[in-house]
Phi, psi and omega in degrees: 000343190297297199286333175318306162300329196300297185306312192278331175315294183321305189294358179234355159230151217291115145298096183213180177254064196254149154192136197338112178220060189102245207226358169199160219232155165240158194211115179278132182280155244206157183273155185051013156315137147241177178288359167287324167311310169286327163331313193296293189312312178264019167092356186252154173278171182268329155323297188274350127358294194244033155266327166265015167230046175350296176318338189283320185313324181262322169213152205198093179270148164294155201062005198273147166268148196230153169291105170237122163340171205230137166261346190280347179277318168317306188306314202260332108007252189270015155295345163266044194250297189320293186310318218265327176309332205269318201279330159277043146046019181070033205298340192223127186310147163245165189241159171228153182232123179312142168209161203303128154105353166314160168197173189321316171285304178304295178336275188312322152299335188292309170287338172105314222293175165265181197273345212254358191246356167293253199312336173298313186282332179220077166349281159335334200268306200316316183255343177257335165098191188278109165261164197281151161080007199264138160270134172231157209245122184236133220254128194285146168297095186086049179231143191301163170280133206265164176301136160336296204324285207318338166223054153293314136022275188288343189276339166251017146283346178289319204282109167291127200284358172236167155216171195245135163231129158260120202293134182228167217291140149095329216288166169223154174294356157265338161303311154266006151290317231261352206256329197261345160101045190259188158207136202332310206267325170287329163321296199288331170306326193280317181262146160258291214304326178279009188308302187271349167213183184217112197268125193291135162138324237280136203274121188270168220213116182209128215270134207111211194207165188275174195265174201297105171292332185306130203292095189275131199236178193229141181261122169288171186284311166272032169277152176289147171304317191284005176260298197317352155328303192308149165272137178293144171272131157287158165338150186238171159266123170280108181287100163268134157265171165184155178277139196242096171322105180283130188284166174303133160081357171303175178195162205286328164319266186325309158302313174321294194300317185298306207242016178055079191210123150317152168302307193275347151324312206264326152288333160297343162287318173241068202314345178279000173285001231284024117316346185136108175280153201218133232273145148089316173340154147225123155198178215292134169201167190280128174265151146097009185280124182218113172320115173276132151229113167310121149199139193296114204263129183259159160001073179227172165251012164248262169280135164226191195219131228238157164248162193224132175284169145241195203270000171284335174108342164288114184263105169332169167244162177202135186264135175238166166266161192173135187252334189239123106311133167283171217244027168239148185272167217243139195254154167198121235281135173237117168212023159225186175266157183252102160075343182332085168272325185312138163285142185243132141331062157255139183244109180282110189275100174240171224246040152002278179084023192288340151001273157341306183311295210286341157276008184259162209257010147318169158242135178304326153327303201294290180346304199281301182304321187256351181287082175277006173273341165280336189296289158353290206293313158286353165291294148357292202290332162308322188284306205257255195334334168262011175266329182288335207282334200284287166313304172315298192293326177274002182051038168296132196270085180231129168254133152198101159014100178256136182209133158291126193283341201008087209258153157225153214304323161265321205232172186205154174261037174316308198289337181287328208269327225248312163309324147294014201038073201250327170285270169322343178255349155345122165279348174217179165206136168239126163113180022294179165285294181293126158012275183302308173335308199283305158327307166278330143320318186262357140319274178318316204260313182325313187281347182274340214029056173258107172327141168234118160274112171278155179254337174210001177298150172246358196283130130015074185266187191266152177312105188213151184246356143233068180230117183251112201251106174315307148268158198267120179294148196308303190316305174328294185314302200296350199273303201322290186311300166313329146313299176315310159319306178271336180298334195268016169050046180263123178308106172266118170239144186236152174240080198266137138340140198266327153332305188284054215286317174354286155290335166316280158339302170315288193286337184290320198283308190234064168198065194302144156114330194271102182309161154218123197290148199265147167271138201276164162338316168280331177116008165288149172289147179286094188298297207306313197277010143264348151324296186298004196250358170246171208259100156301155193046067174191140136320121185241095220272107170257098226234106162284107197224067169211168188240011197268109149326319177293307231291326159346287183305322191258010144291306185299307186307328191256357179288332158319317175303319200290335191278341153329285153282333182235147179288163143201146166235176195259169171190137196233157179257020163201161169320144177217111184293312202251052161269325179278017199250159223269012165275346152284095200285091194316304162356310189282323195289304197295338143306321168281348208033045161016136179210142176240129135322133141199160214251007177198144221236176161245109185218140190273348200300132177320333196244346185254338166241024150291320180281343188279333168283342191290310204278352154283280202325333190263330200234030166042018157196162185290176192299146166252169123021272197277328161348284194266333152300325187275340159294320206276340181305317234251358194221349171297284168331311190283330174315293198280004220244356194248012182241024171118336158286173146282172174288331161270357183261320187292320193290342216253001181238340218232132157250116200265125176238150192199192197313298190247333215224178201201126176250097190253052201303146171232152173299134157262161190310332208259006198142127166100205174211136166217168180246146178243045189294068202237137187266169204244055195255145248212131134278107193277172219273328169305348201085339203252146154267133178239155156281080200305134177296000000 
């Protein structure tokens, strides 16, 4: 348990080396560290980083040493600003520069000022809110706001050769070159890190200035000048509050969840949290809130299960009778166990390997910088620890179990685990990680009948009849977008790379029907003869498979031409990199409405971005992947281990939705379960990725 704890510590907190040279300090960089991130730590911006490390703009090696500026001359710069403001009774403005964990409140006590002369003096904040690195104008106490004229002054001491953006749910990187007046490539020079994906939280580095904030209002014939000023409000929701008592061991998490609320909602609402929640608080929160975890009933024509409120405003399940269901599925909302008192098991196998640790003559830092398969494992594993925590606050009666697996690619100590009886009373098991492992665990567990949950394999599995494969396999993923494709009696033509035999082979195999466009002599795509493969007054679904750029181009250019007369969307059955790059004119794709199979969504839903702050706040850098998989496996499982079922009566009735991933489980003919939990996803015209109905 020792080392255990040890391992998971090192890994969520930043390792370095600094020390003092003058004016500037060297600092070794800690694997998976970025430059917003060590900016943040010593107080400094990511400019000034990388004016004195020019190389940190392209690459950011773990071990690499970086130059970092000295922060104490700013800092005491403005402490004599504070200070000369507090002794002139604040007689005259000060600029403040934001620093990490500030917020709207803490400011404003500090100067003493209101929320509302705050914002009068620095407009921007109404839309962009406080950011780290921000000059902000702070206003003598009772003195008017002053007139553009009057601070032009303080607006070109602001402007700055950089700004910060924080990636929020649907944006894309061209959506946001195009909002700061940038461009895709300079995004990725400035972030290395967005190159191959663009991680929602995550803060980009961005050359310029922030774009124009100002409110564009439309003047009634009869407004007053001085109303027409106001930004038109849209309809608001009318909002009821009541008070709320904090119970032992709450958290801003935990609240987040009870009352669908940001942390930071939820401190403007109680400026005392921003100290902290505390035991005993009593504050104002929207009555009438109950942390929902959706989940989805799926199609059937026998018994299905409906919800019924009660009178707490919580909603139940109830079995009706019923001969037809529609045929989207119907969702319902859960957030406590229904009467479920028997307590339940799950044991999570996850591959440590401290065995191991403790003969290698590596130190668990070093370890952890070269292991990514240890890295995984703790990601997973973090991920999985807010699901549990995520239980305690609902008070789910799961007793549960961490046991190391300690796997290798063959072997595992599973069968050592099963000898000590560790096992067998389980009500779930989630992992091993590999494949073969998962398998053979669920080998072992078949005469006990204890579900086994792979947690990250994509591999195919063998007929084993309670072994449940979590993620949706490349085939799985590719039928669905062709399901999807034929419920809309949508015409298919594909252009696949002659390079791509695979995907050929697939579709020749399992997709009767699907035209294919022809190639010239030379190996360019044939225009006529794919022009000629499309239907007017039909949709015509065109599935694009090469990694060749002209052939890209000259594929986009004639489906364009083609809309003319004909629907068409563009549609690829996998990530494809060189669509993101600035030789594609991303314009065009957002015209076709580019649509993909995935296996994991975007999503803005209140509760999916209370869990990405709770888990940057707690573990100092956002959810990757195995993260947020490892919450969603892991708080899934327990979810279905509470209702009143087996674990196998849940899959076989319930589709499960959770931060990222959507759990659909099915029988196969030959055995088991796997899920074809797979999302539909889109560019709409607006730029944002949607969920095709």
């Amino acid at each position: 348990m020792k080392y255990f704890f040890t391992l998971f510590s090192v890994a969520f907190f930043i390792t370095c080396s600094a020390f003092s040279q003058g004016k500037v300090f060297k600092y070794t960089v800690s694997n998976g560290e970025t430059i917003n991130q060590i900016a943040q730590k010593f107080k400094v911006t990511p400019y000034d980083i990388y004016q004195l490390n020019p190389d940190a703009r392209t690459s950011l090696k773990p071990n690499t040493v970086l130059l970092i500026p000295s922060s104490s001359d700013k800092t005491a710069t403005f402490k004599k600003e504070e200070t000369a403001a507090k002794k002139n009774g604040n007689t005259k403005e000060v600029i403040h520069e934001v620093q990490p964990k500030e917020t709207f409140y803490s400011i404003e006590k500090k100067y003493g000022i209101s929320d509302e002369a705050l914002k009068a003096a620095n407009p921007f904040l109404e839309k962009d809110g406080v950011q780290i690195g921000q000059k902000l104008v702070i206003p003598a106490k009772g003195a008017s706001v002053k007139t553009p004229s009057s601070t032009k002054p303080v607006k070109e001491k602001t402007q700055e050769k950089y700004v910060y953006h924080d990636v929020i749910a649907k944006e894309t990187k061209f959506s946001i070159a195009k909002k700061y007046n940038t461009t895709i490539e300079d995004l990725e020079k400035r972030n290395p890190e967005i190159v191959s994906n663009l991680p929602i939280g995550y803060r980009l580095t961005i050359k310029g200035t922030a774009p124009n904030t100002e409110a564009t209002t439309v003047i009634a014939n009869n407004a007053k000048p001085a109303e027409a000023k106001k930004p038109v409000e849209a309809s608001k929701k009318v909002t009821t509050y009541m008070e709320y008592q904090v119970k032992p061991k709450e958290t801003f998490y935990s609240l987040g969840r009870t009352f669908h609320i940001t942390q930071e909602e939820l401190t403007e609402l109680n400026p005392a949290l921003s100290e902290g929640v505390k035991e005993g608080m009593v504050l104002k929160v929207p009555s009438g809130y109950v942390a929902p975890v959706p989940i989805i009933v799926k199609e059937e024509q026998k018994q299905i299960e409906k919800p019924v409120e009660n009178k707490g405003g919580i909603q139940i399940l109830e079995k009706v009778k019923s001969e037809t269901v529609s045929a989207d599925p119907e969702i319902v909302e859960l957030s406590k166990k229904r009467g479920q008192n028997e307590r339940k098991k799950l044991v999570l196998l996850l591959p440590f390997n401290l065995a191991k640790m403790q003969n290698d003559t590596l130190s668990s830092a070093s370890r952890i910088k070269s292991d990514k398969f240890l890295n995984m494992t703790l990601d997973f594993y973090s991920g999985a620890m807010m699901a549990i925590d995520s239980a305690k606050v609902l008070k789910l009666p799961i007793d549960i179990s961490i046991y190391d697996s300690q796997e290798t690619k063959s072997t595992s100590n599973v069968s050592g685990l099963i000898s000590q009886n560790k096992l067998q009373n389980a009500n779930a098991v989630i992992g091993p990680f590999y494949q073969n492992n998962a398998e053979a665990t669920a080998n072992s567990l078949r005469l006990y009948n204890v579900p086994v949950i792979s947690p990250l394999s994509k591999d195919s599995a063998n007929p084993i009849d309670n072994l449940y494969q979590s993620v949706p396999s490349n085939d799985v993923v590719r039928n669905t977008v062709f399901d999807y494709m034929r419920s809309k009696n949508g015409n298919i033509v594909a252009v696949v790379d002659k390079k791509k035999e695979s995907v050929i082979s697939y579709i020749k195999q399992n997709q009767k029907g699907v035209a294919f466009a022809s190639f010239t002599e030379t190996g360019g795509l044939d225009v006529a003869n794919l022009k000629s493969l499309l239907f007017p007054g039909k949709m015509n679904y065109v599935v694009m498979e090469t990694a060749n750029t002209a052939m890209i181009k000259t594929t986009i250019k004639a489906l364009i031409d083609a809309q003319r007369t004909c629907q068409i969307q563009l549609v690829i059955l996998e990530p494809n990199s060189t669509l993101d790059t600035d030789e594609i004119n991303f314009e065009n794709l957002v015209k076709l409405k580019l649509m993909y199979p995935s296996v994991t969504r975007e999503s803005d839903e209140a509760g999916v971005l209370v869990f990405e702050k709770e888990y940057k706040l707690k573990n100092k850098v956002n959810p990757n992947t195995y993260a947020t998989r490892g919450f969603d496996v892991t708080f899934d499982t327990m979810m279905r281990l509470v209702q009143g079922k087996t674990y196998q009566e849940t899959a076989d009735l319930m589709t499960t939705e959770q931060v990222d991933n959507k759990f659909q489980y099915y029988k196969k003919e030959d055995g088991g379960h796997a899920n074809k939990g797979v999302y539909i996803l889109y560019y709409d015209s607006d730029l944002t990725l949607k969920v095709a109905n």
